[in-house]
C-alpha positions in Angstrom: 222.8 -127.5 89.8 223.4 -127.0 93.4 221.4 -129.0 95.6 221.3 -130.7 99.0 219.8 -134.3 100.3 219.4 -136.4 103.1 218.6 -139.9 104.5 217.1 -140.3 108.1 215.9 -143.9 109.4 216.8 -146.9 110.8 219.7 -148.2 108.9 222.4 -146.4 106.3 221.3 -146.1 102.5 223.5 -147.7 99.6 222.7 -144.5 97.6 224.8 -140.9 98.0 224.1 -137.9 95.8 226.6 -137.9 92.7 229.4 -135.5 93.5 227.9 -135.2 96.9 230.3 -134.2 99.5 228.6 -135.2 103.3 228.0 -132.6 105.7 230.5 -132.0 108.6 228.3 -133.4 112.2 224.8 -134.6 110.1 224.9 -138.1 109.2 223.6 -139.5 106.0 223.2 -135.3 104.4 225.3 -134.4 102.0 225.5 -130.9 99.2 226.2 -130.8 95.5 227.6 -127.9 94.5 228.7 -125.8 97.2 231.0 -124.3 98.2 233.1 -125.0 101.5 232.6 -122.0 103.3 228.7 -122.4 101.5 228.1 -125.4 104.4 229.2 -125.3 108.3 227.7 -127.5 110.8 228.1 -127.9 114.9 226.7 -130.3 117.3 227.9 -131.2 120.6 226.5 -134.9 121.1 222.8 -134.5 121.8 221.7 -131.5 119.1 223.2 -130.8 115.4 222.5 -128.1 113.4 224.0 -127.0 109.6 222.9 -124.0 107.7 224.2 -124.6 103.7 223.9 -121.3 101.8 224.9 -117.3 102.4 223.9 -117.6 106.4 224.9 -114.3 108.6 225.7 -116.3 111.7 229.2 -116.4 112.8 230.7 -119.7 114.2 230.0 -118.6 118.1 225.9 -117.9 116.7 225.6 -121.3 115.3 227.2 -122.9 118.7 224.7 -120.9 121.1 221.7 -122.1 118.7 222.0 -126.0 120.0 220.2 -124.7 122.8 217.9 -123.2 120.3 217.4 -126.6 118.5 217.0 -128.7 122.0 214.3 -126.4 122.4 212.6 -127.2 118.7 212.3 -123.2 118.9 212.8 -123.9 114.6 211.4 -120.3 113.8 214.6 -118.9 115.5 216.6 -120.3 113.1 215.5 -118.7 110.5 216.2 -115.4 111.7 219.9 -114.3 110.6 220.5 -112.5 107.4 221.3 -114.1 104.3 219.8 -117.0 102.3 219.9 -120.3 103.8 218.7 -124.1 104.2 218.8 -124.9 108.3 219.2 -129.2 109.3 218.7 -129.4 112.7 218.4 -132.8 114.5 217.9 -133.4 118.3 217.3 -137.5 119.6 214.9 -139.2 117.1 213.6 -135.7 115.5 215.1 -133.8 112.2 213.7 -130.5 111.3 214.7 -129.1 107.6 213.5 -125.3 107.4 213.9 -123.4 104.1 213.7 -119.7 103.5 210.3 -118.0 103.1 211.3 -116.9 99.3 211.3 -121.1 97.5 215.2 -120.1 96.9 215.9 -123.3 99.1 212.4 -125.5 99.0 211.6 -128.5 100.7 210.6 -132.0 99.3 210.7 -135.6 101.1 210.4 -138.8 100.2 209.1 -141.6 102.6 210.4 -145.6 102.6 209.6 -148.0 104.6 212.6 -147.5 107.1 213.2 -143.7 106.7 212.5 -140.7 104.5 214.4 -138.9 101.9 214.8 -135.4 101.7 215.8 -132.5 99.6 216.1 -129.8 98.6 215.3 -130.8 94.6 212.6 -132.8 93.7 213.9 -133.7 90.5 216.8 -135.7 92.4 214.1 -137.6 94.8 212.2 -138.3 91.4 215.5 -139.9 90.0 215.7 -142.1 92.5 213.7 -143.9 91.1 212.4 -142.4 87.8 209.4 -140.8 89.6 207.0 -139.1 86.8 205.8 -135.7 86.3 202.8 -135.0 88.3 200.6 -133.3 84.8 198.0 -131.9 87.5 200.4 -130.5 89.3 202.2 -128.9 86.4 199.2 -127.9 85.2 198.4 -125.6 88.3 201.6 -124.2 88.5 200.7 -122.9 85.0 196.7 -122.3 84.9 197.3 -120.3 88.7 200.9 -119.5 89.2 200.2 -119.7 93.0 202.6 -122.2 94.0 200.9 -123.2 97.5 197.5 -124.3 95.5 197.6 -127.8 95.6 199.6 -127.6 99.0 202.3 -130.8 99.5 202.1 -131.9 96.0 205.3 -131.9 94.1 206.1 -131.7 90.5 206.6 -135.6 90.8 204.0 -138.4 92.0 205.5 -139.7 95.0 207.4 -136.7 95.7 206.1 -134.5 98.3 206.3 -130.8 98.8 206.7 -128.7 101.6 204.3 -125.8 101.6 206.1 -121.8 101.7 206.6 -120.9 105.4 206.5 -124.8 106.7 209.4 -126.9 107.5 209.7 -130.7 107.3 209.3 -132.5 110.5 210.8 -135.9 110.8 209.8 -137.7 114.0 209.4 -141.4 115.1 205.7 -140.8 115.0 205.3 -138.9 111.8 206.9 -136.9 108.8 204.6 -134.1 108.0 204.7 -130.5 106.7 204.5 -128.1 109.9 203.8 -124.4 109.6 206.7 -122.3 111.4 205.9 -119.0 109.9 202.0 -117.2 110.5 199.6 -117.4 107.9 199.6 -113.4 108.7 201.7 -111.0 110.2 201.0 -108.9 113.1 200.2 -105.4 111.4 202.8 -102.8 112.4 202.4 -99.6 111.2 204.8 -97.9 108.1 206.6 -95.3 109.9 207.1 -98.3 113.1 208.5 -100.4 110.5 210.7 -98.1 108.5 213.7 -98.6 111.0 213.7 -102.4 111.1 213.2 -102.7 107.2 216.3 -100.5 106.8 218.5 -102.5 109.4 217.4 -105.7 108.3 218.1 -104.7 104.2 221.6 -103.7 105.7 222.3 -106.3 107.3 221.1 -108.2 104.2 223.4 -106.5 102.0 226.7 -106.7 104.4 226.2 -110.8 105.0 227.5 -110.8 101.2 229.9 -109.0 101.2 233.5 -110.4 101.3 236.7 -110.8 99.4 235.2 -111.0 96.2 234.2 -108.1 93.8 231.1 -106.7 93.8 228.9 -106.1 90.8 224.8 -105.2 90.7 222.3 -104.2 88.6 221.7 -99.8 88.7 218.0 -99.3 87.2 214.9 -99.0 89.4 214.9 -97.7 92.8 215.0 -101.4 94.7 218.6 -102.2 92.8 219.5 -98.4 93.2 219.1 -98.4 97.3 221.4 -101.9 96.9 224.2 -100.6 95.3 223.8 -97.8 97.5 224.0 -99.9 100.7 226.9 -101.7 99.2 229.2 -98.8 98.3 229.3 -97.8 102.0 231.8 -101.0 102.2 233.0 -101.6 99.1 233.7 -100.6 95.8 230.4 -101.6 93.1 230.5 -102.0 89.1 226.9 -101.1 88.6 225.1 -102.1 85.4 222.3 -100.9 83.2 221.0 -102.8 80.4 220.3 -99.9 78.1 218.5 -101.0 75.4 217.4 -98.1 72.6 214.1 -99.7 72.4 213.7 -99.4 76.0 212.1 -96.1 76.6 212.3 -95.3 80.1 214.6 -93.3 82.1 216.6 -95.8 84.1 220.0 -95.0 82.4 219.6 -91.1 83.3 219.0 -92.1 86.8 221.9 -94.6 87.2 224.3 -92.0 85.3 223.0 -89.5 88.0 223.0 -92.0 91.0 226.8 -92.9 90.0 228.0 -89.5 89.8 226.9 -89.0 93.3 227.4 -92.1 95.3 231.2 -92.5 95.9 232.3 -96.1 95.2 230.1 -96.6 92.5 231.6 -97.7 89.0 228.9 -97.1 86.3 228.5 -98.6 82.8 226.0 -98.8 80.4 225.1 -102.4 79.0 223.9 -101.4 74.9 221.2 -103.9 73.5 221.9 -106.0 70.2 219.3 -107.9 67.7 219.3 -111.0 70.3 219.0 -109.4 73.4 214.8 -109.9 73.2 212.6 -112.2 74.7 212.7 -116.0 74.1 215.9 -116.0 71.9 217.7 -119.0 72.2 215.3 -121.4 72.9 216.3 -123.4 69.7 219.1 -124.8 71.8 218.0 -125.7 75.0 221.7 -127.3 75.8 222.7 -123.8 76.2 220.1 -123.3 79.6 221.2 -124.9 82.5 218.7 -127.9 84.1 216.4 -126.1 86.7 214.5 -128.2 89.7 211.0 -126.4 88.1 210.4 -124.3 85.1 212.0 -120.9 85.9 210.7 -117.9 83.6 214.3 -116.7 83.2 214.6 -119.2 80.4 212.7 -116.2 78.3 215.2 -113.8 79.0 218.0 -115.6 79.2 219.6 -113.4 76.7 219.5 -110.1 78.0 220.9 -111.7 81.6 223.5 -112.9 80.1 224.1 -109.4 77.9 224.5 -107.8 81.7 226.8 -110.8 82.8 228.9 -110.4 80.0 229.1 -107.1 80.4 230.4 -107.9 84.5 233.0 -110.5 83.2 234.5 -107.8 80.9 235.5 -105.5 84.1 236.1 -107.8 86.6 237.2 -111.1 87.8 233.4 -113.3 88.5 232.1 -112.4 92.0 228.9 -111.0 93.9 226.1 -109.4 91.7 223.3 -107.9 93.4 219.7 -108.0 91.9 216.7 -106.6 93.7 214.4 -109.1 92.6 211.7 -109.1 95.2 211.8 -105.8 95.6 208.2 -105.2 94.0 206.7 -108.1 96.3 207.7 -106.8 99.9 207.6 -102.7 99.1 204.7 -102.4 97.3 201.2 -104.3 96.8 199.1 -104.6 94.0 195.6 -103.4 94.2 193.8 -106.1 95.2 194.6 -105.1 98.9 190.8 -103.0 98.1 188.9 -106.2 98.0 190.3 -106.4 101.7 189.2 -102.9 103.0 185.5 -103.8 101.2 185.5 -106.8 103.1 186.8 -105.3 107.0 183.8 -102.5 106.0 186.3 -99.7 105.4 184.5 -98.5 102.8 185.8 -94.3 102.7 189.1 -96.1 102.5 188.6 -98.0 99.7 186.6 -95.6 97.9 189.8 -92.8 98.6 192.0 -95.5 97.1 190.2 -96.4 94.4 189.9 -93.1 92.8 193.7 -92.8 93.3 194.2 -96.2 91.2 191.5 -95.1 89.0 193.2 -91.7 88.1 196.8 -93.9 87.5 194.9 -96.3 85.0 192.2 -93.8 83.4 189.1 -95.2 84.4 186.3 -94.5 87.2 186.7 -95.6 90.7 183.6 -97.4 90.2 185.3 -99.7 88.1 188.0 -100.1 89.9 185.7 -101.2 93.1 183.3 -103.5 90.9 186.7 -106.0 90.3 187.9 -105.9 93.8 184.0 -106.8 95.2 183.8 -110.2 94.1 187.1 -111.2 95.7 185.9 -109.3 99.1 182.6 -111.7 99.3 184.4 -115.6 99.7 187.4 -117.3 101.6 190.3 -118.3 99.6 189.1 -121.9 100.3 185.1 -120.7 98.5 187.5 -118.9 95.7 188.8 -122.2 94.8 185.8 -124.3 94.8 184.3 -121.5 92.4 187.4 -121.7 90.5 186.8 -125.2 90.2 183.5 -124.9 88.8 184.7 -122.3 85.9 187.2 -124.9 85.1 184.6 -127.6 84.5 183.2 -124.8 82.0 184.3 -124.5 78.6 187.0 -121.5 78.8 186.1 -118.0 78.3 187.4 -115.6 75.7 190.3 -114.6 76.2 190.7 -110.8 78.0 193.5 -109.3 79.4 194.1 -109.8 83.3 193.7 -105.9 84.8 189.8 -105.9 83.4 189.3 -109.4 85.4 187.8 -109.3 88.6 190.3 -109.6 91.4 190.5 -113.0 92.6 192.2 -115.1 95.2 193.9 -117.4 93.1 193.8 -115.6 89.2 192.7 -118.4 86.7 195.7 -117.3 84.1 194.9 -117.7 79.9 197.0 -121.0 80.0 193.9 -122.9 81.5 192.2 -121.9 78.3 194.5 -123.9 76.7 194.3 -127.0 78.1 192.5 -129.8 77.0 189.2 -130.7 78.9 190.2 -133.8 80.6 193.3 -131.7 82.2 190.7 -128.6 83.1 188.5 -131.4 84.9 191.3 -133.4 86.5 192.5 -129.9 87.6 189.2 -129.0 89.1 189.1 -132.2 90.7 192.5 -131.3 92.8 191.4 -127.6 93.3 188.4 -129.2 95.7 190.9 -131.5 97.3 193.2 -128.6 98.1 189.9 -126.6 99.2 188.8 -129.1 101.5 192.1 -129.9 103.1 193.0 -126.5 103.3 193.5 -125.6 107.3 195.0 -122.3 107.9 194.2 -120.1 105.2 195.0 -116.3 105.4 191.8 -113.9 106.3 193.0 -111.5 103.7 193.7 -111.6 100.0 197.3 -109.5 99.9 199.1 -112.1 103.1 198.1 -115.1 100.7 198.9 -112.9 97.5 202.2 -111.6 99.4 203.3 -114.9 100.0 202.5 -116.9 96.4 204.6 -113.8 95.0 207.4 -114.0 96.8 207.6 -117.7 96.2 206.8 -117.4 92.4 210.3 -114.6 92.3 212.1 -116.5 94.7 212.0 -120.2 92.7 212.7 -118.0 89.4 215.7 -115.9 91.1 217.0 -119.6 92.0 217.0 -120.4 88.2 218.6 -116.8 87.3 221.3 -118.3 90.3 222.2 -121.2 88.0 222.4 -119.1 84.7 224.9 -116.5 86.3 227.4 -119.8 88.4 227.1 -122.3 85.1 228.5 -119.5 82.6 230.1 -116.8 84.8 230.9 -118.3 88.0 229.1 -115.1 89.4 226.8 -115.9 92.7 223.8 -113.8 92.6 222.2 -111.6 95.8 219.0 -111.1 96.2 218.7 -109.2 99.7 214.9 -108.7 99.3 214.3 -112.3 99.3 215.7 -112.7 103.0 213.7 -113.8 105.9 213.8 -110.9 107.9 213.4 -108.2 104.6 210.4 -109.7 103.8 209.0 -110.3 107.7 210.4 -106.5 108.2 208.0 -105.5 104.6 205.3 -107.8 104.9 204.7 -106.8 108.5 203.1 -103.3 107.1 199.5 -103.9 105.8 199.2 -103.6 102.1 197.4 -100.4 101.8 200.1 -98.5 103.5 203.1 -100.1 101.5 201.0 -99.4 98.1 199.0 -96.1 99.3 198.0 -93.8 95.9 199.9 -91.1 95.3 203.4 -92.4 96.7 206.2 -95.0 95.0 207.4 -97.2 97.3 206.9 -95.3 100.6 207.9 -97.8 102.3 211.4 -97.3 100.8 211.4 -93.9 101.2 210.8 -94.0 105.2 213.4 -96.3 105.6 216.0 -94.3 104.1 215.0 -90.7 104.7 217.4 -88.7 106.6 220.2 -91.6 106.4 222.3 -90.0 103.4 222.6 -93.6 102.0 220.6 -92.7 98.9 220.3 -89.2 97.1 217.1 -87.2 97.6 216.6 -87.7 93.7 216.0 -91.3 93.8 213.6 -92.0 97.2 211.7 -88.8 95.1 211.5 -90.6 91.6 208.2 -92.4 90.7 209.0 -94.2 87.6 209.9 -97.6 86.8 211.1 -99.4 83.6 209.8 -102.0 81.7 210.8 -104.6 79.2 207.4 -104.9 76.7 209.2 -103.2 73.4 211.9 -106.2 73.8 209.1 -109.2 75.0 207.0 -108.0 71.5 210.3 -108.1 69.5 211.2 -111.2 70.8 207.7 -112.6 69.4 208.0 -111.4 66.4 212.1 -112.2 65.7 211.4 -115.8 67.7 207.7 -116.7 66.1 208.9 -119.7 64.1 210.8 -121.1 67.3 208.0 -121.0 69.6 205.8 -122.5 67.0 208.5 -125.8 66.2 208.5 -125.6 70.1 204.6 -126.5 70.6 204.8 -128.0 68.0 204.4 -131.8 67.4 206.8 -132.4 69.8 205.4 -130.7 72.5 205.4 -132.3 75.8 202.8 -130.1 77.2 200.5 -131.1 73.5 201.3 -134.8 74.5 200.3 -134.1 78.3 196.9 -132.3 77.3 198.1 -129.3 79.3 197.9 -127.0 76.0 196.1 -127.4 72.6 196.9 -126.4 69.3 194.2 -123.9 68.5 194.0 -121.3 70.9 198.0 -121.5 71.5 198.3 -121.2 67.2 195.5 -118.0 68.0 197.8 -116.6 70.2 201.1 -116.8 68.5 199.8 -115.0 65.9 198.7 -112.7 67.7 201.4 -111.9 69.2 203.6 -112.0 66.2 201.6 -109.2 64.9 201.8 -106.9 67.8 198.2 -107.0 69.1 197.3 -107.8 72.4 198.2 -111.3 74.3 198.7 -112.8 77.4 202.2 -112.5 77.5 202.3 -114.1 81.0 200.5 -117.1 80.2 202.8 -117.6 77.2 206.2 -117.0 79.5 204.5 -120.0 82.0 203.8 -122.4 78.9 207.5 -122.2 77.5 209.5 -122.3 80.6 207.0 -125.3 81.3 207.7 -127.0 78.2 211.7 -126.2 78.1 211.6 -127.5 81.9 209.6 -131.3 80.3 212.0 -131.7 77.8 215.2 -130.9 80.2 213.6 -133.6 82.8 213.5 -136.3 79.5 217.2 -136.1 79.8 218.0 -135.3 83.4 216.8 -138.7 85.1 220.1 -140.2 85.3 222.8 -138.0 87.0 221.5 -137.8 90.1 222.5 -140.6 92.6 225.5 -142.7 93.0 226.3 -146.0 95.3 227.3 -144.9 98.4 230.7 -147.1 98.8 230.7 -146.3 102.6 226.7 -148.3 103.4 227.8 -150.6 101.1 231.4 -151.3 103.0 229.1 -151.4 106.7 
């Protein structure tokens, strides 16, 4: 697993990363797993800075930002394209700033003479065979927001540093400090087209190189990408084209690569294991993630697509538009906002928009975003907490739930009462030391997506290097896509009775994508091979929670309602699918932990020779 750490105190630390190679200018920092050209560092004596990742700053950038660090102007540094961890130090004060997406997060570690930090908490943890947090764990799974319980880690005695915070090491403190606004400053769609479109550009080019170039061809966020890219260089575009998958994404991508010069196209055909949750009865085969990542369900059909890459070309680039949903588009919810600034017409027009695309009245649709448009994300969670001191609630599928700040997913139902109250215990401590919380539903929404994709596109990183050598791109994950997106209020970037508009502004009139594709309005979807997968993978995911579970031994599921729902599932009637995709990447991610305590650290033989 790539990773990087750091020491920063009074006196030199008889510990180094395993494998670690130290970065150039920082003292006591060092990477695992990256490339040369992946880390560069300057300093000139009285300021340092690295970046460590794909960072669009040339050589002279980096130079003229030591003025930038001197002036603890940290926001600034996270400004050029690319993805990227910044280590900046000037005197007695270290700033480490990760990306606004969790594909580089945060955690320290404080000693008596200094404070550890990285950018995996299951290294800090093996330092000195930290435990799993269960609370913790158990809100990643019963919320899937990942800023709930704020600086808490995965690990007691590991801390966290919340999305859009960096980690501020001074003589005085160490503390998580915000560097990014709760909420954008609105802009307008059509104000915002331009900078979306330079900024996704930009995005794209930062990856480009020497090496080939691959990237997923299906919906129209991976389409505009291999677009972008084939104005530079030559692209192998992929489709996974599953039979059972009934949608049109292969006639689209056959039509897209006729017409955009540069563009390789091939078709990648399902088999009987590309489904859901195949290969989870040999966990060796996934590689050890720094959380649970959901790829773990899919593994399969990634790695179909990879294959598929390998077989034309040498390992390279592959682009993915991953994040793509979470900064064009906005789910619904955005109503409870225009209930609760009193633009009622507005909602009431958008509502019977949504209510035509789902079949039902736009009364309904307005009686689940009220609730949400009458509390503060910090009252959502102390009600929250009080339903989870409750027993749970039967079982109904999330879109006929009321909209809610922080969703209360089917997992918590699962859980054994002492976790529900211990859970509901830290959901009032997070309410209560909760200080800047967003005024509307879709900036805290926004942001708890993009971190959710971003951590899991980390994991899908580690699948595609560990078996192909392939680095993955995720341009919609970059700072300044999703500052560009996020900028334009919710109910413009998901306004009835457009796809994507957003998009489609940016890229009109440009001739970088075909009038075909900013007009299509459909988008693919995977359930035929998730419902397969239950039924072809039941007697797995049953040995799985089983009585070796670790989340059974932790309390954070029972054997009843989890037994309910795998037979459920295995017989093709409704489920939370979602819940069930949290629980096993949670479990997988427990029992990878047992074993991954002891390859962490190393003596440093340079502290120990001063």
């Amino acid at each position: 697993m790539r990773w990087s750490a750091g020491w920063f105190g009074q006196s030199k630390r008889s510990r180094a990363p395993r494998g670690g190679e130290p970065v150039p200018v920082l003292q006591s920092a060092w990477t695992v797993g990256w490339p040369g050209g992946g880390v560069r560092a300057v300093g000139d004596g009285r300021a340092e800075l690295a970046v460590i990742g794909e960072c669009g700053a040339d050589d002279d950038q980096l130079w003229r930002a030591l003025a930038t660090v001197r002036s603890r102007d940290w926001r600034a540094l996270t400004t050029w394209p690319g993805s990227y961890l910044a280590v900046a130090r000037c005197g007695e004060t270290l700033a480490v700033i990760g990306d606004l997406s969790e594909q580089h997060p945060v955690y320290w570690r404080p000693e008596r003479s200094g404070v550890w930090w990285s950018t995996s908490a299951t290294a800090l943890a093996a330092l000195d065979g930290a435990p799993v947090d269960t609370v913790s764990l158990a809100a990643r799974m019963a919320f899937g927001q990942p800023d709930v319980l704020g600086t808490r880690s995965l690990f007691r005695t590991v801390n966290r540093v919340p999305t859009g915070h960096l980690l501020l090491i001074t003589p005085e403190r160490t503390a998580a400090v915000r560097y990014e606004p709760a909420e954008a400053e609105p802009v307008d769609l059509s104000r915002a087209a331009p900078t979306v479109r330079a900024a996704l550009t930009a995005a794209v080019a930062t990856r480009l190189g020497d090496l080939p170039v691959s990237a997923d061809l299906a919906g129209l966020d991976s389409t505009t990408l291999v677009c972008l890219a084939a104005q530079r260089t030559p692209v192998t575009a992929m489709t996974f084209a599953d039979e059972r998958l009934r949608d049109d994404d292969v006639a689209y991508a056959t039509r897209t690569a006729a017409t955009v010069p540069g563009v390789s196209y091939h078709a990648v055909p399902g088999s009987p294991d590309t489904v859901y949750y195949n290969g989870l009865d040999d966990l060796a085969s996934l590689p050890v993630t720094d959380a649970p990542n959901a790829y773990v369900v899919t593994a399969s059909i990634k790695r179909a697509v990879l294959d598929a890459v390998i077989e034309q070309q040498t390992a390279g680039v592959h682009f993915t538009g991953a994040g793509g949903d979470a900064v064009l588009s906005a789910p619904s919810s955005y109503l409870s906002d225009l209930l609760r600034s009193g633009q009622r017409l507005r909602a009431w027009q958008h509502a019977q928009a949504h209510a035509r695309l789902r079949h039902t009245t736009a009364l309904t649709v307005l009686r689940r975003a009220r609730p949400a448009s009458r509390s503060t994300l910090t009252e959502a969670w102390a009600q929250l907490a009080a339903e989870l001191r409750r027993p749970p609630r039967p079982w109904t599928p999330q879109a006929q739930q009321p909209v809610a700040w922080t969703p209360l997913l089917a997992t918590a139902a699962w859980m054994a009462p002492d976790m529900r109250h211990q859970l509901a215990a830290a959901l009032d401590t997070a309410a209560a030391d909760h200080l800047d919380a967003p005024s509307t539903l879709a900036a805290w929404s926004d942001r708890q997506d993009l971190a959710r994709v971003g951590a899991d596109t980390a994991g899908w990183s580690e699948i595609a290097r560990a078996g192909y050598g392939v680095e993955l791109a995720a341009p919609f994950l970059d700072n300044e896509v999703i500052r560009a997106c996020l900028a334009v209020p919710a109910e413009q970037r998901a306004a009835p009775g457009r796809y994507k508009p957003l998009l489609a502004e940016a890229f009109t009139r440009t001739d970088v994508l075909p009038d075909f594709v900013m007009k299509r309005v459909t988008k693919g979807g995977f359930n035929a091979l998730s419902y397969a997968g239950l039924r072809e993978n039941a007697a797995v995911l049953r040995d799985l929670f089983g009585p070796a579970s670790r989340l059974a031994a932790a309390g954070l599921i029972t054997d009843a309602p989890v037994a309910d729902m795998l037979t459920r599932a295995a017989t093709g009637q409704p489920t939370a699918q979602g819940a069930l995709h949290l629980a096993v990447s949670a479990e997988v991610w427990l029992r990878q932990v047992d074993t991954a305590m002891t390859s962490w650290w190393e003596v440093n033989s340079r502290a120990v020779a001063a």
